[in-house]
C-alpha positions in Angstrom: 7.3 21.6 24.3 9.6 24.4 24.5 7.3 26.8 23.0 4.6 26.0 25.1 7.3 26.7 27.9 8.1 29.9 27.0 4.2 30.9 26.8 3.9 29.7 30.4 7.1 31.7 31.8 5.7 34.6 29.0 2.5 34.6 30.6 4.2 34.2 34.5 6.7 37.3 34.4 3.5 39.1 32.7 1.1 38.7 35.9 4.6 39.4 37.9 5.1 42.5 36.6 1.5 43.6 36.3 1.7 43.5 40.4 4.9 46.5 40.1 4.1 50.1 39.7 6.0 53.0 37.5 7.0 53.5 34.1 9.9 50.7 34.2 7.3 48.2 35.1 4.9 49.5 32.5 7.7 48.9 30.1 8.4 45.6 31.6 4.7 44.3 30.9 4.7 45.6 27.1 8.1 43.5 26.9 6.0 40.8 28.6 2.9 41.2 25.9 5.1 41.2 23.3 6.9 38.4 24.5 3.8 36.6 25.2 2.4 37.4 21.2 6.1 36.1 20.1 5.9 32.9 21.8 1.8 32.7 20.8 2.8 33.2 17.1 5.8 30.8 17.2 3.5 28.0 18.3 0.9 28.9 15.6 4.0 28.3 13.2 4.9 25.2 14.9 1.3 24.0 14.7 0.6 24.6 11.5 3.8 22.7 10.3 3.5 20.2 12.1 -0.4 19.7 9.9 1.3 20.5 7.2 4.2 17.7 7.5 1.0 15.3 8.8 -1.4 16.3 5.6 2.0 15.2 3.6 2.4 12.0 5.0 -1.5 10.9 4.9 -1.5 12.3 1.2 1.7 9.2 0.6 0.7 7.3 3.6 -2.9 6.8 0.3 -0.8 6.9 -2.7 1.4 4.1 -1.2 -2.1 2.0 0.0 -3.3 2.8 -3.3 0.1 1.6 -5.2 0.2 -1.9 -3.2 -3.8 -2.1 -4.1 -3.2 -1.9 -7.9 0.1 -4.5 -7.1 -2.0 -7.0 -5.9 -4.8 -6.7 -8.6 -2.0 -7.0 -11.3 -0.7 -10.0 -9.3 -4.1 -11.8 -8.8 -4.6 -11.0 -12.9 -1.5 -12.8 -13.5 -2.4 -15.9 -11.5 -5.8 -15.9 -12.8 -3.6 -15.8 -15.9 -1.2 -18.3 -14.9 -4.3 -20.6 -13.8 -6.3 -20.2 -16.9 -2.7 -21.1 -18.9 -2.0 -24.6 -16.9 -5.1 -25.8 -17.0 -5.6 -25.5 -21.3 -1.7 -26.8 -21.2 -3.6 -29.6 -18.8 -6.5 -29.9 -21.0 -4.2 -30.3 -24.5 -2.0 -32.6 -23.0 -5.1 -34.8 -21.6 -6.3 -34.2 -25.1 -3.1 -35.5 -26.8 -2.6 -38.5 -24.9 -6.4 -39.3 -25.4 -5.5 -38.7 -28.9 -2.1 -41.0 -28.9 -4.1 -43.8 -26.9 -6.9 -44.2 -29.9 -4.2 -44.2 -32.2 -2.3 -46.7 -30.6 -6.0 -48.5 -30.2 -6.7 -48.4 -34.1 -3.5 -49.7 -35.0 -4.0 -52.7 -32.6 -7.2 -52.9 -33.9 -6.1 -52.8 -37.3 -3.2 -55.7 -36.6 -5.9 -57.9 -34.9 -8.3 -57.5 -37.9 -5.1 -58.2 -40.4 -3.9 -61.2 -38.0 -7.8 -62.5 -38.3 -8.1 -61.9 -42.0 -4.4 -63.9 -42.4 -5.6 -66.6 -40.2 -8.9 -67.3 -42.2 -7.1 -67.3 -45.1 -4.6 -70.5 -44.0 -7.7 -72.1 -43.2 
């Protein structure tokens, strides 16, 4: 804002002093010029810092995007993970209960065929 200020009031005393006559306002519009080609160059700086400082921060603005990206992939893999781990844990545990019951079952069965075979043989 300020250099753009100083181009205007560059430029303004330039056309001012074009108006005078004689060697002092000759001198006055080189001084003007390079005034003008001071103030031009400064905001040329200022320009191309300001695209340099706004390339920086799109170039981290993607590396961060690109870090939380790969975040959540290694977070979904490890509640695919976690998923995949609860449900065989589910699946044992079904299994050893379905396990424990016929065992339970057989040894019932194996009393009631005992308690059969004792009771024929009283008979």
């Amino acid at each position: 804002m300020i250099r753009l200020h100083h181009i205007v009031t560059g430029t303004t005393l330039m056309l001012a002093l074009a108006a005078c006559r004689g060697p002092e306002a000759e001198q006055a519009r080189r001084d003007a010029a390079s005034a003008a080609d001071h103030a031009a160059a400064a905001t040329d700086q200022a320009v191309d810092r300001a695209a340099d400082r706004t390339q920086a921060a799109a170039e981290r603005a993607g590396e961060v995007a690109r870090d939380a990206r790969q975040d959540a992939a290694a977070a979904a893999q490890r509640a695919g993970d976690a998923t995949r781990d609860a449900a065989a844990d589910a699946a044992n545990a079904t299994a050893n209960a379905a396990d424990a019951t016929a065992e339970k079952a057989r040894e019932l069965a194996d009393k009631a065929e005992q308690a059969k075979r004792d009771a024929e043989a009283k008979r």
